[in-house]
N, C-alpha and C positions, 0 to 999 in steps of 0.2 A: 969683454964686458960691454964694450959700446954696442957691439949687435945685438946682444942680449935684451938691451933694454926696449928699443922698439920693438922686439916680439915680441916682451913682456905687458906692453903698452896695447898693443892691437889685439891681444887675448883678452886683456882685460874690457878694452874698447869693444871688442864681440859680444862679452859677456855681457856686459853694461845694455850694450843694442838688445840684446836676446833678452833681458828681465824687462825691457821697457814694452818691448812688441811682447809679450806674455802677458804682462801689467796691464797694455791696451785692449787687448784684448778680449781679457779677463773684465776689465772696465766695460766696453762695449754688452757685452755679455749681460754683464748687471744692467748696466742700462736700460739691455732692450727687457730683460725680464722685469724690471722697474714699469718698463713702458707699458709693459703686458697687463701686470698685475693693476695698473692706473687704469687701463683699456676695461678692464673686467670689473672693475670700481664703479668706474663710468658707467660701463652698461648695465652693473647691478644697482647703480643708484638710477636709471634712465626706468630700468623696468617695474623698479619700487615705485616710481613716481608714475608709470605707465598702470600699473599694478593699483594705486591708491586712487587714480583718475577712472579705471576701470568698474571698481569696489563703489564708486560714487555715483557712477552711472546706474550700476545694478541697482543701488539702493533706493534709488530714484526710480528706478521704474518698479521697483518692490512696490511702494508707494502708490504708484498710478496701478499696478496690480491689485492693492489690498484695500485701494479706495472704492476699485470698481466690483470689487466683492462686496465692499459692505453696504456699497450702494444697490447691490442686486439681493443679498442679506434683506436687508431692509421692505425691499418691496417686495418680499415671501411672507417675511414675519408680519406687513402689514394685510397682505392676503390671506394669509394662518389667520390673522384676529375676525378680520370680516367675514371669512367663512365660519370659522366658530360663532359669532352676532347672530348669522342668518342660519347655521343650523336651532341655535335658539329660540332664532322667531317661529322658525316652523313648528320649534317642539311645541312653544305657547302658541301660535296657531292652531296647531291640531286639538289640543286639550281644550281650547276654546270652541274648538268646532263639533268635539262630542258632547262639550258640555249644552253647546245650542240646539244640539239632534235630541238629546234629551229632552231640553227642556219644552222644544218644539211639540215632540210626541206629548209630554205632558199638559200642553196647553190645546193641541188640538181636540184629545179626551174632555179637557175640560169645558171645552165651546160645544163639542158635542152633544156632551151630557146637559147644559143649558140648553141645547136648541130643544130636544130631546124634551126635558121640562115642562117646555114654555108649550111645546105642541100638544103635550101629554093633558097638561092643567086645562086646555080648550077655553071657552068665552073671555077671548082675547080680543075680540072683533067689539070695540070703544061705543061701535053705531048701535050692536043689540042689546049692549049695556045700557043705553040712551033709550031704545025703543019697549024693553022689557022694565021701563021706569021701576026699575030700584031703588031703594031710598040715596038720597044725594048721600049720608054717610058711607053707604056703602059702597057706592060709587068710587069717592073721594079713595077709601081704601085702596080700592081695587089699582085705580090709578097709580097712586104711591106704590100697589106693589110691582105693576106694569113696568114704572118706571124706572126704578129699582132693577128690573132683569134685566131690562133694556139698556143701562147704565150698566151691569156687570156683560153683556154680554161685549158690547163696545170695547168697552178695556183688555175683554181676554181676542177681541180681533186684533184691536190694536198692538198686543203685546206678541200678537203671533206673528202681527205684519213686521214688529219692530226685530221678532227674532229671525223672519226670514230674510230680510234684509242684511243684517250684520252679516246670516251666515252666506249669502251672495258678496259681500265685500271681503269675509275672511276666502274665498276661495278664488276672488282675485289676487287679493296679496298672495296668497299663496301660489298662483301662479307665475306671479313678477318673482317673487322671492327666488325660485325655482330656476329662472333663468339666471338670474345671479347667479346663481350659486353654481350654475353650469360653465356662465361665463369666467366667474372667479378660479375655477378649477382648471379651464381650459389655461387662463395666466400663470397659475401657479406653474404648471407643469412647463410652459415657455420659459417661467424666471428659472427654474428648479433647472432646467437645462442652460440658461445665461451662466449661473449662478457655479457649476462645473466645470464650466469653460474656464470661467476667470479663478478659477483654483488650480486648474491644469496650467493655466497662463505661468501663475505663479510660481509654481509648483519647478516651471523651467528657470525660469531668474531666480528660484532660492536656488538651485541647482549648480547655477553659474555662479553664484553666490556667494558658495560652499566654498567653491574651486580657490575661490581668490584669501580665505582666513583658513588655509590649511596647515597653519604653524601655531603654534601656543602663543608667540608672539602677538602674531596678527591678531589672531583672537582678544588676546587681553589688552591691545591697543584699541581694537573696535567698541571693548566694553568700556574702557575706559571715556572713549567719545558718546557711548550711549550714558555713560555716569553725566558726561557733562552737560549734554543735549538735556536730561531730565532736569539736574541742576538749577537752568537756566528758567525750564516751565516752572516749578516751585517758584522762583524768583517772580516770575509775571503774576503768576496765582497769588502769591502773599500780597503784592502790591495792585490785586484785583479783588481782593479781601475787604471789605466793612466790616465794622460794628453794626450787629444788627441787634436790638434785643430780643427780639423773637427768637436767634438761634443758639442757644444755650451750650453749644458746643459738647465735648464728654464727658467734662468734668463729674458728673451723677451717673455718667452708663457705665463706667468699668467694670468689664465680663458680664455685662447686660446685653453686650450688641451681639446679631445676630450678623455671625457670613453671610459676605454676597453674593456665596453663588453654594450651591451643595457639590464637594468634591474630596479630594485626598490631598493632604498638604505634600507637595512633592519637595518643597525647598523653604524651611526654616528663615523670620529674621533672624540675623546676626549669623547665620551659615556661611561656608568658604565659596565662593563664586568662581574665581580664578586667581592665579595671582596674591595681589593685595587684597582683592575687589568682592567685598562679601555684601548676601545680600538685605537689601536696605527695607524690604517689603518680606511678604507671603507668596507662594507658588501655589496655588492651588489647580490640578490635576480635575477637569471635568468634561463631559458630553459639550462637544460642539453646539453652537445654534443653543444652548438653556440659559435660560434669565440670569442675568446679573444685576443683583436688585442694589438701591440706597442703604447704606448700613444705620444712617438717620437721615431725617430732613434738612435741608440745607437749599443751596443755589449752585447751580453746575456754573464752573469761573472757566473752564477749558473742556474741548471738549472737537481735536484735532489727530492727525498721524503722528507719530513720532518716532524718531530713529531708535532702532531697538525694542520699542514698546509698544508700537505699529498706532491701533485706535486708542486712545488715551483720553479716559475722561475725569476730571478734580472737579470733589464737592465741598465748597467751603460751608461750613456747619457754625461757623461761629467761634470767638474765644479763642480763635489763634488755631483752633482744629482745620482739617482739611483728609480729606479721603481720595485717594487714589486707585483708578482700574487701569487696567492695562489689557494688553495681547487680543482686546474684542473684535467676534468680529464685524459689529456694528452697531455705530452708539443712538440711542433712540430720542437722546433730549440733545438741545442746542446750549451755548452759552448764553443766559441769562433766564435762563429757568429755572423755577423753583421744583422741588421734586420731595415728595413725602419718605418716611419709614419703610422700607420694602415696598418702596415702586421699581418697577419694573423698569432698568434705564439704558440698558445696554446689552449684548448677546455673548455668550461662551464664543471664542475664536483664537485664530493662531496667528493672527497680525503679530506681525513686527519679524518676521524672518522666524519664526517658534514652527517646529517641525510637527508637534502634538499641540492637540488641543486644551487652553487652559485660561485662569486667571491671574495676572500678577495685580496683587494689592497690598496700598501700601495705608499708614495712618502717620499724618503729621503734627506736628504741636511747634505752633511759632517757625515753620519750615525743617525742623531736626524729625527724622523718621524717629519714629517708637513702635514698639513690637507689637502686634496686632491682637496677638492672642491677650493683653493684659486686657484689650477691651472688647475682644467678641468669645462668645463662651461655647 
């Protein structure tokens, strides 16, 4: 019995070693896969955070992209108006210059036909009047009517000197006009080329853009900061608001107002957006570069880039109202402008990272969105 029991003891003692070295090892094991699964933590919170630094940088140069489109926008759309001016002047130009060719032929006929007259009637000569002593009455006549033709003829010289002249200065202006307008076309097609470049520019940073919101997540995170980024404008805009009593706000337009731009509603208020995130405005689907006009009168309060909404301009109208554009791609009025009923204040565009062409618009009351269609018909 006595040897039995230390082998009994050092089996056990083996065993005992052997579950601890298993134990440890097995521990080790966890560990390191601990350490791994932390290592891949790490590096996917390094890369989210390299990934959201990335997403920031883009969006910034989206930015300096879609500024410098609307700034090349801008001076097309300003060379589109001044050529349109000066194809006008020429029209009234020309219509003014048939009408002087006309009138010309008609007054040269009619100096004719006086001279004509006066040569025709003969004892025109004052001296054989005098020497053939006529009676003074008849004299006197004669005079009066001498003087008389001689006063019409004067007027119709004059009036042909006045038409030849005019139409000597319409065929200068029409020459300066002409170079204008050569001039302005030769710009046009320099901007028109700027103006592709920096859409192609773009076009690469939406690209890269893309690359970095390619989850549902990311997506309805970005929207969610573009909720808050807009947020914030309403905030400044209310607190850049007056009383004004001149702007009567909508209270009297509901389904009077006319859209701001002519298009196809692609996205409903109160529609599903993503996620939670439904939308707070109108989508409206139209032609690049076409007017987006005021949907009333008012005072433009903002009128900047903004994340998600690219060119963004708010018109405060009075009475706690405020109107919203978005996605332009370039705005025509500045902050502290007043701007009429359908003026022309901004361009159809796809600012703000929009892959198509369109307008987001929105109508506010005391900063809470409300649905557009209840006030434009």
């Amino acid at each position: 019995m006595s040897t039995r029991l230390p082998v009994k003891a050092s089996i056990i003692a083996g065993f005992m070693m052997l579950s601890f070295s298993v134990y440890a090892s097995n521990l080790e094991k966890r560990q390191s896969e601990l350490k791994s699964i932390q290592a891949q933590i790490n590096q996917q919170q390094s890369a989210l955070k390299n990934t959201s630094k990335q997403r920031e940088k883009l969006l910034a140069l989206l930015r300096s992209d879609e500024e410098a489109i609307a700034a090349a926008a801008k001076k097309v759309n300003s060379t589109k108006t001044s050529l349109a001016q000066i194809d006008n002047t020429l029209a009234e130009l020309k219509q003014r210059q048939e009408e002087l060719e006309s009138l010309k032929v008609s007054q040269q006929n009619t100096l004719s036909k006086q001279l004509s007259s006066a040569y025709l009637a003969g004892n025109h000569d004052y001296t054989k009047m005098m020497l053939n002593q006529q009676s003074p009455a008849t004299i006197e006549r004669m005079l009066a009517y001498y003087q008389y033709l001689n006063k019409a003829r004067m007027k119709s010289i004059n009036e042909l000197k006045q038409t030849i002249t005019e139409l000597d200065e319409i065929k200068v202006t029409q020459t300066s006009k002409q170079k204008q307008l050569t001039t302005l076309m030769a710009e046009q097609q320099v901007q028109s080329k700027r103006l592709n470049q920096e859409q192609d520019q773009r076009q690469l940073t939406l690209n890269e853009l893309q690359r970095t919101l390619n989850t549902k997540g990311a997506e309805l995170e970005q929207l969610q900061i573009e909720e808050a980024s807009l947020k914030r404008v309403v905030e400044q805009a209310l607190k850049a608001m007056r009383d004004n009593p001149s702007m009567e706000g909508f209270d009297k337009q509901g389904g009077k107002l006319k859209w701001p731009t002519k298009g196809r509603v692609s996205a409903s208020f109160g529609s599903p957006r993503s996620g939670q995130v439904v939308w707070k405005g109108t989508m409206l689907s139209a032609p690049e570069g076409q007017n987006i006009r005021a949907v009333s009168g008012g005072k433009v309060i903002y009128a900047d880039w903004l994340k998600g909404f690219g060119m963004v301009m708010v018109i405060d109208h009075g009475k706690g109202y405020m109107s919203l554009y978005g996605h332009a791609q370039t705005l025509l009025k500045s902050p502290g402008e007043m701007v009429k009923t359908g003026e022309a204040i901004a361009l159809v565009g796809r600012s703000g990272g929009q892959t198509e062409p369109g307008l987001y618009f929105e109508i506010r009351y005391k900063g809470q969105a409300v649905d557009p269609a209840k006030y434009c018909r």
